[in-house]
N, C-alpha and C positions, 0 to 999 in steps of 0.2 A: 643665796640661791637655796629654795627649798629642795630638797628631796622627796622623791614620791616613794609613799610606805610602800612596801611589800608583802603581798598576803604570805603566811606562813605557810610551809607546807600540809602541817597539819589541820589547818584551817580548809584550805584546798581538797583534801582529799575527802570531809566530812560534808562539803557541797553538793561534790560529787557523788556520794554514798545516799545524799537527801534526795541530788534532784532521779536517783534511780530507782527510788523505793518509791518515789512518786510516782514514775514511767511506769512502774509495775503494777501500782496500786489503779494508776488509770487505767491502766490494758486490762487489768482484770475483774475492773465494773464492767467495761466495755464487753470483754467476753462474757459475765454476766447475763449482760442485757440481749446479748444477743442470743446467746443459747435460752434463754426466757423465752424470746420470741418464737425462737426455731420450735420450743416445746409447744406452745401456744399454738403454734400455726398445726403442726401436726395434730395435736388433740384437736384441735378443730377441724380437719381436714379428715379426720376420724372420725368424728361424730357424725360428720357428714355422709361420709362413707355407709354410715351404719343404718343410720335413718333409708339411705337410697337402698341398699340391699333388703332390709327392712320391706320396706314399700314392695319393692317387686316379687319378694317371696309371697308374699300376702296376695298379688294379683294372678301369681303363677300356682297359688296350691287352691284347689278346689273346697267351698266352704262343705261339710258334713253335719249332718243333722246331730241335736245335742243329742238325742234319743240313742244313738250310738256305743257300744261300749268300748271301751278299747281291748284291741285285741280280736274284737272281732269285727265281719265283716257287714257289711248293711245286709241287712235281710225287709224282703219287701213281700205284707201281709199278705194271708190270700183276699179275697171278696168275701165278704160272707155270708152264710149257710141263708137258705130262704125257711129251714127249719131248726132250730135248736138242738132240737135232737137227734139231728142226720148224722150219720154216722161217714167216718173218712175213712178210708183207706191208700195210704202212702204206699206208692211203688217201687220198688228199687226196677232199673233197666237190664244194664248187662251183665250176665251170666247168671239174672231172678227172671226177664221177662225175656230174652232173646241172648245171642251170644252172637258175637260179629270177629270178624279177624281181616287186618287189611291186605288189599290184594298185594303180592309182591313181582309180579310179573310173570313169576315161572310155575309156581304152586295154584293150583284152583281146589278151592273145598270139595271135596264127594257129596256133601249137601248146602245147599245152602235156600232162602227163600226169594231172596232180591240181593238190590245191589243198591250202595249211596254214595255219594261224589262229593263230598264238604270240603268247601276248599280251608286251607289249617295255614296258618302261618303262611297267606301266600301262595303255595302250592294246592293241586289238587289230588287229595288223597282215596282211592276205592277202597270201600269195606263192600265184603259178604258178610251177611247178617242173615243168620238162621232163628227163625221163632223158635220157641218153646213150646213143647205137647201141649193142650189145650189152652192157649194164652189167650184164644182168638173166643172161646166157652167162655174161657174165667172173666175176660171183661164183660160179657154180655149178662153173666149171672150175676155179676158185682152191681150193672147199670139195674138190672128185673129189681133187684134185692132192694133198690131204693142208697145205695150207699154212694159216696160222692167221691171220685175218683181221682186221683195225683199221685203223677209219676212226680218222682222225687230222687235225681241222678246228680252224681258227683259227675258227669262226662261234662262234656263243652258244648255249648250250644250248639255250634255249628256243625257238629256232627249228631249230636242226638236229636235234635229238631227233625233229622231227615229220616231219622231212623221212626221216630214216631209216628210223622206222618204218613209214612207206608204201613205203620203198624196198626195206626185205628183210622182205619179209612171212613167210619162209621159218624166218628167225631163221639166216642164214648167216654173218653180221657177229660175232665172237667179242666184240670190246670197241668202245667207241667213248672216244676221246676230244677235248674241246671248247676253246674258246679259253682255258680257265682251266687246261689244262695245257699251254700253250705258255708260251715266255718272249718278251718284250717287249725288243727292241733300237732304240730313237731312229724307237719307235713303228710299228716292224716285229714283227708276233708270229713266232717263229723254233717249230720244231717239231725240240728236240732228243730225238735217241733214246737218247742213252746211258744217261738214268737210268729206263730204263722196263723193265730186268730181262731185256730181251733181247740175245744174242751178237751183235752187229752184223757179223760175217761171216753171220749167216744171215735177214740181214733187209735189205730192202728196201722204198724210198718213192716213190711215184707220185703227183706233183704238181705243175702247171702254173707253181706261182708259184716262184722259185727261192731268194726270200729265204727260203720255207718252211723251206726245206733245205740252207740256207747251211753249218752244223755240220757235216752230215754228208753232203758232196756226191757222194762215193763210193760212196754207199749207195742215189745217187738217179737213177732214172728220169725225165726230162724228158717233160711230155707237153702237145700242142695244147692250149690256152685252147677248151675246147665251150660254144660259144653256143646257136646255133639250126639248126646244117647237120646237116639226116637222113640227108644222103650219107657224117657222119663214120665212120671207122673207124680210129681209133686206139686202141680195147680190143681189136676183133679182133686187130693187130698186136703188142699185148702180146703176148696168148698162143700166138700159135701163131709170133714172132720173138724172145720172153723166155722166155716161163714152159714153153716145151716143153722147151728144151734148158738152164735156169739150171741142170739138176742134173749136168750134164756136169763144174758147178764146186764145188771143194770150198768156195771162199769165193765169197758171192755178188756181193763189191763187185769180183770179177775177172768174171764173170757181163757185169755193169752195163757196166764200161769196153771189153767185145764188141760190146757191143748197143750203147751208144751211139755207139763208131764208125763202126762199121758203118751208121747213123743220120745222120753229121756228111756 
């Protein structure tokens, strides 16, 4: 009778030590391939992601003209001159052409000229708005003289527009432009002239604030902050200490640097 061999123990237990490094080595292609996958799937599910936000920003941000700089805001030309040599003058509004303060319910001004209702954010806001001593002369002299006229405010449309329109009932104001053609400097609105299609030897600005006019300071007339004095006259002395003799000069920013000396 044969006997049946018997694996050794030592034999046995290096089987077992094989078929576990195998268990292992297979679990861990296996994990391999699927963490491969799972990475695959996401970077593709990413990509996708990317592209689709992609796309919608693209539909959701308004295209801007390349002519733009950055930093600043769009400014849109005026029309231009029917003469080359017409000469502009830039207005500043309030507290240069008029002074307004809005109503509060309890307080009413001791003067004032009219009254404007612009509705601001929703609500409807009342200003009094008092003219300036000869505002109502100085444009009429500005229009005789031949020179082209633009109010040029840092305010907000919807309150300057109303203000204007009671101001030149005449329709003597050629253009108007509002805070959304100014540029914005560390929260100063600046009011530059260069890209508004005028020769800036033949133009000139008239404004109390002087950050208005930081750009183009050569070009600029300084004039009193008009609150509430009826005794002011500083449009009288425009015209008849600027605008009588500015045309003696062929460039007006040498005009400007007469009269403001003269001034200092």
């Amino acid at each position: 009778m044969v006997s049946k061999s018997k694996s050794s123990p030592a034999k046995h237990n290096h089987n077992l030590r094989r078929r576990k490094r195998t268990l292992v080595t297979s679990a861990t292609k296996t994990a391999s391939v699927v963490v491969a996958s799972i990475n695959k799937s996401i970077y593709t599910c990413h990509r996708r992601l990317v592209k689709i936000f992609s796309k919608l920003v693209r539909i959701a941000t308004p295209k801007r003209k390349s002519s733009v700089k950055k930093g600043y805001k769009e400014t849109i030309s005026l029309p231009p001159l029917d003469s080359v040599n017409r000469k502009t003058v830039f207005l500043d509004l309030d507290e240069t052409l008029i002074h307004s303060v809005p109503a509060n319910g309890l307080i009413r001004p001791r003067n004032f000229d009219y009254m404007v209702k612009p509705m601001i954010d929703g609500e409807r806001v009342d200003f009094y708005v008092l003219k300036r001593p000869f505002v109502d002369e100085f444009l009429q002299f500005l229009t005789e003289n031949g020179f082209e006229i633009v109010v040029f405010t840092a305010g907000i449309k919807e309150y300057a527009s109303l203000v204007l329109d009671r101001l030149d009932r005449k329709g003597l104001i050629s253009h108007r432009l509002y805070r959304d053609s100014c540029k914005e400097f560390d929260g100063k609105f600046v009011k530059d002239l260069s890209n508004l299609g005028r020769d800036l030897k033949n133009a000139v600005i008239v404004d109390d604030n002087p950050n208005s006019y930081s750009l183009q300071s050569q070009n600029a007339i300084p004039i009193k902050p008009f609150i509430d004095d009826i005794g002011d006259d500083e449009l009288k002395k425009l015209m008849d200490g600027f605008f009588e003799k500015c045309n003696e000069f062929e460039d007006l920013r040498d005009a400007v640097k007469n009269y403001v000396s003269d001034e200092i």
